[in-house]
py3Dmol code that shows the C-alpha trace and the ligand (Angstrom):
import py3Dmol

protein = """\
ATOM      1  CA  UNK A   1     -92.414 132.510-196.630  1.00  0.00           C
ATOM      2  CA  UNK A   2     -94.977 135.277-196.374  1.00  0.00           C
ATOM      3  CA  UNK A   3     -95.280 138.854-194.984  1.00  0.00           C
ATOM      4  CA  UNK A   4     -96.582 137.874-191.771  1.00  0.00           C
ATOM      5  CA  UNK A   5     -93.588 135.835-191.277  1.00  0.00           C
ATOM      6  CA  UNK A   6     -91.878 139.138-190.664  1.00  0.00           C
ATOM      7  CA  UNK A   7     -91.189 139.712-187.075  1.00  0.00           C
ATOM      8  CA  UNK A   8     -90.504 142.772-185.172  1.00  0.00           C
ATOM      9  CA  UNK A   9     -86.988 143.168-184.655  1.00  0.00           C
ATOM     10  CA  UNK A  10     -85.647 144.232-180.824  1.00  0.00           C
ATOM     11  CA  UNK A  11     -83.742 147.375-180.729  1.00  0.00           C
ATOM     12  CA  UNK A  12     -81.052 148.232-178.284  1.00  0.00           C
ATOM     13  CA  UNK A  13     -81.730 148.179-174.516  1.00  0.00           C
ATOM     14  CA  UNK A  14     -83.895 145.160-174.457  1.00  0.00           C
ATOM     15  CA  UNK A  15     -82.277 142.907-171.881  1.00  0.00           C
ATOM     16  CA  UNK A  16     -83.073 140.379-174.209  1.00  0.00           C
ATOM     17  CA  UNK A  17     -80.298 141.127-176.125  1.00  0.00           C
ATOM     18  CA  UNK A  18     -77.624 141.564-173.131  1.00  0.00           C
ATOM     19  CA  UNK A  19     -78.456 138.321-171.926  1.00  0.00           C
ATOM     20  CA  UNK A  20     -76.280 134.709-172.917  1.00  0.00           C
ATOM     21  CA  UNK A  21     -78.881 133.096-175.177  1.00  0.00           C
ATOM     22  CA  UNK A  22     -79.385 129.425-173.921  1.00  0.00           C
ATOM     23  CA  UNK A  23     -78.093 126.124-175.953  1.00  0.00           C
ATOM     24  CA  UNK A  24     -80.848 124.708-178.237  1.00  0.00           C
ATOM     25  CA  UNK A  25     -81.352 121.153-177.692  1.00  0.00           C
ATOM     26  CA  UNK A  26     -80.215 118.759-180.771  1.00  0.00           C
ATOM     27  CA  UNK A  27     -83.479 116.929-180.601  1.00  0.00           C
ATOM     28  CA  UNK A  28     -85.448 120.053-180.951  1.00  0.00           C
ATOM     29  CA  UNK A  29     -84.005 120.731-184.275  1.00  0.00           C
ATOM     30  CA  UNK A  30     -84.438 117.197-185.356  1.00  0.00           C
ATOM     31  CA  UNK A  31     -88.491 117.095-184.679  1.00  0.00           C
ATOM     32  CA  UNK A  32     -88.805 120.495-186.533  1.00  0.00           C
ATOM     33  CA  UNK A  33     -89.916 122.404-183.886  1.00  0.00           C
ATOM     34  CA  UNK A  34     -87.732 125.164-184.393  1.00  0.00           C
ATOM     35  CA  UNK A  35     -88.799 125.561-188.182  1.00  0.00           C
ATOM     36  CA  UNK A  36     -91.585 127.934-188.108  1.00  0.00           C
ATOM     37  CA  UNK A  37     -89.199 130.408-186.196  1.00  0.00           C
ATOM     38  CA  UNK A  38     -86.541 129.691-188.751  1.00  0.00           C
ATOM     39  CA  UNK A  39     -88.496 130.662-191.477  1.00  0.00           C
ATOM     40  CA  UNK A  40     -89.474 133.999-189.703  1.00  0.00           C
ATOM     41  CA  UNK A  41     -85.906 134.529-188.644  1.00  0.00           C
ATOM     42  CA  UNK A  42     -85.180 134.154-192.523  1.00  0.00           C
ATOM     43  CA  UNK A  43     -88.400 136.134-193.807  1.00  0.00           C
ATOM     44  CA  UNK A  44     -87.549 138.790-191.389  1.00  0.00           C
ATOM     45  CA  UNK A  45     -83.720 139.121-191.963  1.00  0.00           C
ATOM     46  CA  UNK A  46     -84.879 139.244-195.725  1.00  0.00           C
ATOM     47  CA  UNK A  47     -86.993 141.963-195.215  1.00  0.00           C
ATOM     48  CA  UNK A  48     -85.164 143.793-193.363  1.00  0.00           C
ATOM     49  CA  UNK A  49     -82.108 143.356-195.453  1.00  0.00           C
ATOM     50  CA  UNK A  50     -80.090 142.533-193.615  1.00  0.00           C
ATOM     51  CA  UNK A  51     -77.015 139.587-193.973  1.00  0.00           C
ATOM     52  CA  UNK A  52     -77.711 137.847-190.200  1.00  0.00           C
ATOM     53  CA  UNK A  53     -80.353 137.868-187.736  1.00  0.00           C
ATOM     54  CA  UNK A  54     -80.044 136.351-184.049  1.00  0.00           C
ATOM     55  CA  UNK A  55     -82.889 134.486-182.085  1.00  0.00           C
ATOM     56  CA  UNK A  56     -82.444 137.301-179.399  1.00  0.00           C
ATOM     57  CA  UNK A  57     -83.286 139.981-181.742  1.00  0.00           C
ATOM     58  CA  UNK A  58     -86.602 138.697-182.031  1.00  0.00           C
ATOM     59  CA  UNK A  59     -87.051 138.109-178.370  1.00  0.00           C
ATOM     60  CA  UNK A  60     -86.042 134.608-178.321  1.00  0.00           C
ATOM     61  CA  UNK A  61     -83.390 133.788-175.848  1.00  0.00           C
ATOM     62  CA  UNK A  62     -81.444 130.816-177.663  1.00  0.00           C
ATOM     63  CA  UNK A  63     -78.435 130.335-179.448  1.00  0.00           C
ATOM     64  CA  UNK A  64     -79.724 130.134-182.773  1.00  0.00           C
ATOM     65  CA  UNK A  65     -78.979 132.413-185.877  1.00  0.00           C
ATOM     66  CA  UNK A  66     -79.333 132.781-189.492  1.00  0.00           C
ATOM     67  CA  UNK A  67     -77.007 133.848-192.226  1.00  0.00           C
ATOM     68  CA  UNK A  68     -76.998 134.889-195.557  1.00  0.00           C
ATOM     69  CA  UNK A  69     -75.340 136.996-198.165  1.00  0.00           C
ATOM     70  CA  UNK A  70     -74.977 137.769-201.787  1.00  0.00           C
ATOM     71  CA  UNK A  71     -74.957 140.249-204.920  1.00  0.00           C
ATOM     72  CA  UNK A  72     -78.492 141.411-203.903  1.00  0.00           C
ATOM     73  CA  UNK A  73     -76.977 142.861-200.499  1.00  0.00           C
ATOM     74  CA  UNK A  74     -73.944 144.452-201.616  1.00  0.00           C
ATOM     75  CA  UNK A  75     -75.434 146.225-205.076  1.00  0.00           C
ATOM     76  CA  UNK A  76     -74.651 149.672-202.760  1.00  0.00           C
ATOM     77  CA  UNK A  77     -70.643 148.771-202.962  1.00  0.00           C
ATOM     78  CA  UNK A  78     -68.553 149.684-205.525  1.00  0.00           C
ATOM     79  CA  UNK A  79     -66.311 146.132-206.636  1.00  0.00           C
ATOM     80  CA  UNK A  80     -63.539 147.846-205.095  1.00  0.00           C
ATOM     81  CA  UNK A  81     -65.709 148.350-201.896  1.00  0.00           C
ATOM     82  CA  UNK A  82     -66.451 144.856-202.135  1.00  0.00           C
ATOM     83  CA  UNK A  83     -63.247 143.823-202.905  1.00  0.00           C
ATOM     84  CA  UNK A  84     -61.582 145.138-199.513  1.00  0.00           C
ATOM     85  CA  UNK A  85     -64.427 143.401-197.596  1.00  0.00           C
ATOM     86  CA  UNK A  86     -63.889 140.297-198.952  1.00  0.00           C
ATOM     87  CA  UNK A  87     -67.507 140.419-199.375  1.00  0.00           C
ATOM     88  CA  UNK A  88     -68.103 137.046-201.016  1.00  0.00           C
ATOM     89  CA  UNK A  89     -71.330 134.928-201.394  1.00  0.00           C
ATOM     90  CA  UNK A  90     -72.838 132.942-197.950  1.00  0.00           C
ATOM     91  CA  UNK A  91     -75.640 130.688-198.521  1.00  0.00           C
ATOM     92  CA  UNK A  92     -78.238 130.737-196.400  1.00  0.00           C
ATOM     93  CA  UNK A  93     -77.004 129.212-193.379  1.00  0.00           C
ATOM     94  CA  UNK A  94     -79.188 128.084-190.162  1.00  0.00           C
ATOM     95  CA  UNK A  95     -76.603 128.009-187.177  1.00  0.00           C
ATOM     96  CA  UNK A  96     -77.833 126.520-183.675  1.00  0.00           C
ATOM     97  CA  UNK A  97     -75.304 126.758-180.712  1.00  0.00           C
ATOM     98  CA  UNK A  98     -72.166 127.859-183.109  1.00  0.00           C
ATOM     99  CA  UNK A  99     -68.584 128.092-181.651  1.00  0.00           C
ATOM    100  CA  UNK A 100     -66.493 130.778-183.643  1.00  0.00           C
ATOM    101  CA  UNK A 101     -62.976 130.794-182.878  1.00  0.00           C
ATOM    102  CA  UNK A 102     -60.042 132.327-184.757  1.00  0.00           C
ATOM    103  CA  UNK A 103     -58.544 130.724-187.427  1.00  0.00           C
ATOM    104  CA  UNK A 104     -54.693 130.162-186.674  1.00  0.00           C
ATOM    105  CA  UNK A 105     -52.661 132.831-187.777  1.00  0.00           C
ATOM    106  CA  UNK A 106     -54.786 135.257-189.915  1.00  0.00           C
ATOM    107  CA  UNK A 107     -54.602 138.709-188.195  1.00  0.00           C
ATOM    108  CA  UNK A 108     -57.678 140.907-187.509  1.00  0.00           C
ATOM    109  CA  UNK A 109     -59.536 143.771-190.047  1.00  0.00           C
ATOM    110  CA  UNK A 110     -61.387 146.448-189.358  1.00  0.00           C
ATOM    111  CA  UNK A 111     -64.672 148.000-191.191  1.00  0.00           C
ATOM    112  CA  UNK A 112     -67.744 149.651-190.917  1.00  0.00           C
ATOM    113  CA  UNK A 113     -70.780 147.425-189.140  1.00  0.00           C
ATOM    114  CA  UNK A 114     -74.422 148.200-188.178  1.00  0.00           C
ATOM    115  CA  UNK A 115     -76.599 145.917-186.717  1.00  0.00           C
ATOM    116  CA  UNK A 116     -80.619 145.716-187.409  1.00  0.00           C
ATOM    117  CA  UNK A 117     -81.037 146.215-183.808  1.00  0.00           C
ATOM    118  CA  UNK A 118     -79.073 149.831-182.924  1.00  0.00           C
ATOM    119  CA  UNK A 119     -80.483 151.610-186.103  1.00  0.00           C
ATOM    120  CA  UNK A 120     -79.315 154.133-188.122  1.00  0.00           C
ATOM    121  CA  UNK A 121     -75.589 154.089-186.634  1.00  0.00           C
ATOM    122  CA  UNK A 122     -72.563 152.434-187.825  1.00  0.00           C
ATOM    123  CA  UNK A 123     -69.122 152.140-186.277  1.00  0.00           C
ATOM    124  CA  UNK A 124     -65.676 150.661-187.319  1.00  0.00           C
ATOM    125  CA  UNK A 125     -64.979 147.090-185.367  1.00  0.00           C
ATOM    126  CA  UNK A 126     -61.793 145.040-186.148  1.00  0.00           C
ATOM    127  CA  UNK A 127     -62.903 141.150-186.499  1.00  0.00           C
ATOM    128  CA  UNK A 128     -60.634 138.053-187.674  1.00  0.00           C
ATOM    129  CA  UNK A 129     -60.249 138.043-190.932  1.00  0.00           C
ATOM    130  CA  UNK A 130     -60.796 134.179-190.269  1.00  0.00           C
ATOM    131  CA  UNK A 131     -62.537 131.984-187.903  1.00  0.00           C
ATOM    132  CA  UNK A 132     -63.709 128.368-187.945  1.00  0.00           C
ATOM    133  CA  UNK A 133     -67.940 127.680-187.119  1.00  0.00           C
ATOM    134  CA  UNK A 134     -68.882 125.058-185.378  1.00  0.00           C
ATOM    135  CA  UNK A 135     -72.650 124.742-185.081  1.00  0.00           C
ATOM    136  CA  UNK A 136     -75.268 122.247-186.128  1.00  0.00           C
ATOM    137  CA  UNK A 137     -77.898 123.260-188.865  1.00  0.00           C
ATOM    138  CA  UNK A 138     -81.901 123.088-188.679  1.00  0.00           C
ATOM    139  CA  UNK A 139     -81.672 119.345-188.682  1.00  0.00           C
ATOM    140  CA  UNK A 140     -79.507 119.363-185.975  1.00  0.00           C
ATOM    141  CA  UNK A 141     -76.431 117.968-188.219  1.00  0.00           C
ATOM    142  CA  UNK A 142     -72.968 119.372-187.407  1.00  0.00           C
ATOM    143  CA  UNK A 143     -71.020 122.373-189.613  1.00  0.00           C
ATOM    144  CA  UNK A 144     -67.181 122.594-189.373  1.00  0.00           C
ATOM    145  CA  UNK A 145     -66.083 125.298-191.845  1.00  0.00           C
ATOM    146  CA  UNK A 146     -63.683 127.757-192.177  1.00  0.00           C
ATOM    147  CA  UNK A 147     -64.936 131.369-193.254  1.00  0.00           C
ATOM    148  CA  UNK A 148     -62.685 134.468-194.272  1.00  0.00           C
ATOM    149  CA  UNK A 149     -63.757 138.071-194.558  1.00  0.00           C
ATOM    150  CA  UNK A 150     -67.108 139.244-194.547  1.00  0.00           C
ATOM    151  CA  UNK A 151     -68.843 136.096-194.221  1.00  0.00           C
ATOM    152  CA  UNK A 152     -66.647 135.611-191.455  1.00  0.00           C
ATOM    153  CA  UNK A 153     -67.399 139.000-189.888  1.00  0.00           C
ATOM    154  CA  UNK A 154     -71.267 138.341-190.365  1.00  0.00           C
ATOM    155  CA  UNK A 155     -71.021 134.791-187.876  1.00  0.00           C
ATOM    156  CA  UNK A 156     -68.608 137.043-185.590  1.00  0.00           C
ATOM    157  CA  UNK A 157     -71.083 139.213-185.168  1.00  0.00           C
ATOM    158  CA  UNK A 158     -73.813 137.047-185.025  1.00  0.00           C
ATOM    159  CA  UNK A 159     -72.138 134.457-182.332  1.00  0.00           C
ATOM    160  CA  UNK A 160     -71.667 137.894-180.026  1.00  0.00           C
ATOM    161  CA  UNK A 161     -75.538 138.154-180.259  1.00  0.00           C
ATOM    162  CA  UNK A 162     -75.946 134.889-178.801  1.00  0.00           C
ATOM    163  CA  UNK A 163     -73.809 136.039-175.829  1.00  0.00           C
ATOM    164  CA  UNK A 164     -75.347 139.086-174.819  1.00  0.00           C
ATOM    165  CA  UNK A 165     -72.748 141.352-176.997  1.00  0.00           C
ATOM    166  CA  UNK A 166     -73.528 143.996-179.576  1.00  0.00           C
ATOM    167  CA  UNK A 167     -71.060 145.086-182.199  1.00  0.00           C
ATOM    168  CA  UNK A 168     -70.849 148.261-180.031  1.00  0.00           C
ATOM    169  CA  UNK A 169     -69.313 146.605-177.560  1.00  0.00           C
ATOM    170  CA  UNK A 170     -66.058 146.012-179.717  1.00  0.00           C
ATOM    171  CA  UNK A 171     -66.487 148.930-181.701  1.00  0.00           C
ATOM    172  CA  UNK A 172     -63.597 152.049-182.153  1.00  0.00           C
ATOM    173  CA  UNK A 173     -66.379 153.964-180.803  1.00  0.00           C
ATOM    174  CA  UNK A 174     -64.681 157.682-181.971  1.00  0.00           C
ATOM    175  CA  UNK A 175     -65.599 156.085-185.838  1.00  0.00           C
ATOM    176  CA  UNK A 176     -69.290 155.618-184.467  1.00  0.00           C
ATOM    177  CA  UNK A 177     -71.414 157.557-187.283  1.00  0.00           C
ATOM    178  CA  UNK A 178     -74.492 157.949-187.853  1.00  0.00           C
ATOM    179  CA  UNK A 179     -75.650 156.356-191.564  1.00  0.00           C
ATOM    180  CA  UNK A 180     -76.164 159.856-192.866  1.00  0.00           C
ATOM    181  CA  UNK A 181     -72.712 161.259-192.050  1.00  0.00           C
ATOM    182  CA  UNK A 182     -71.440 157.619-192.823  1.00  0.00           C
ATOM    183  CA  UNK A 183     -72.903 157.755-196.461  1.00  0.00           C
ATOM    184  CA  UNK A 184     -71.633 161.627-197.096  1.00  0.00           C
ATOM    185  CA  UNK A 185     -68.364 161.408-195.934  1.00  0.00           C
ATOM    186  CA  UNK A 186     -66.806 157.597-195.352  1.00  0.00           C
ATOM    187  CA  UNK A 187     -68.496 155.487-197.622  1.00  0.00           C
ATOM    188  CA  UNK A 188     -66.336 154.512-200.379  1.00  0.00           C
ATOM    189  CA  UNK A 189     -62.826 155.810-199.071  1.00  0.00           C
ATOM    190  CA  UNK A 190     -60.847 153.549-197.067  1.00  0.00           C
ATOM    191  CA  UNK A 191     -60.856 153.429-193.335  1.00  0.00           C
ATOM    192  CA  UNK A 192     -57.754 154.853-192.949  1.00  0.00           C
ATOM    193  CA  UNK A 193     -59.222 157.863-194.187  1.00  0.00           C
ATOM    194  CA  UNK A 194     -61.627 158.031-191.256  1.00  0.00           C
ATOM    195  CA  UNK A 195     -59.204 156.859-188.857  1.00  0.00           C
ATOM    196  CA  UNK A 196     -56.875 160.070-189.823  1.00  0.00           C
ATOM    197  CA  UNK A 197     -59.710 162.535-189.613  1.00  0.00           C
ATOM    198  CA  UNK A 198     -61.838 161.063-186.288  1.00  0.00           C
ATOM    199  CA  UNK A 199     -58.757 160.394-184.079  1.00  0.00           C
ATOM    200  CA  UNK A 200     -58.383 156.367-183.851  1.00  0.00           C
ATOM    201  CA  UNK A 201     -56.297 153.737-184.769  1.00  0.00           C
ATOM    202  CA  UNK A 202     -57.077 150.483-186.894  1.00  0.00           C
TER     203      UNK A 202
END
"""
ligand_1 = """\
1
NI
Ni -76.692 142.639 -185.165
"""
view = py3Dmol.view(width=600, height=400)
view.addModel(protein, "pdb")
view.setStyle({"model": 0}, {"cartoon": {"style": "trace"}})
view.addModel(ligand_1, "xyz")
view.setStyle({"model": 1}, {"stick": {}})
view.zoomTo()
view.show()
């Protein structure tokens, strides 16, 4: 992985990213020939930080994404912070053509998101708490797991990139902030805080 690896990432209003991302082929992923655009999907999520980047978002129209988070990402949050989120370690992941659906039974949660691709905003968006991935990795072997909070939210929120949908699009748009009124007045208190002083419900 190197610097030029580091792509530029699409912002907002780039059709690219309103359009369904189309289904890699299994054999592609077994010859390799998606692994130089992994690696700059990785290098560039990396560098951003950022804890998931989607094909689209570097002007690639397929339905591939990577994952990844861990202590180095979440050093901002207090353990409390990180303890509401659920914000709990996701190796890197390569995810071609995933399938997120709920997991039975486990209720939605709402909490601040951003996206690498509408900068400098944030809004509130209530995900499941739980959803099971399907998807087949960079060798074009299947995943079937079952992910709860944050690393859950992160393939939520990825899997909408694939299909043309920014967080935005689900967001409680009256919590929509930018990061400089986010940092001085919501981060660290609970949503509900927010919620009382914006005028929306979680
Ligand atoms: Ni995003």
């Amino acid at each position: 992985m190197s610097a030029e690896d580091v792509l530029p990432i699409v912002q907002c209003g780039d059709p690219v990213l309103r359009r369904p991302a189309q289904p890699v082929d299994p054999a592609v992923l077994r010859t390799g020939a998606l692994r130089r655009l992994i690696a700059q999907m990785r290098a560039t999520m990396e560098a951003a930080p950022g804890v998931g980047l989607a094909a689209p978002q570097v002007g690639v129209g397929i339905q591939l994404a990577v994952v990844q988070d861990g202590p180095e990402r979440w050093e901002h949050l207090t353990e409390e912070e990180r303890a509401a989120r659920e914000r709990t370690a996701l190796p890197f992941t390569v995810l071609a053509n995933p399938v997120v659906t709920p997991a039975a039974g486990d209720g939605m949660v709402g909490f601040y998101e951003g996206c690498l691709s509408v900068p400098g905003l944030t809004a509130l968006v209530a995900r499941h708490r739980a959803v099971r991935v399907r998807a087949l990795d960079e060798h074009g072997e299947p995943i079937d797991q079952v992910l709860s909070g944050w690393p859950a939210r992160i393939v939520q929120h990825e899997a909408d990139h694939l299909g043309g949908r920014l967080y935005l699009d689900r967001a409680e748009t009256r919590s929509l902030s930018t990061a400089d009124t986010y940092a001085r007045l919501w981060a660290g208190r609970p949503p509900a805080d927010a919620a009382a002083a914006l005028g929306f419900t979680l």
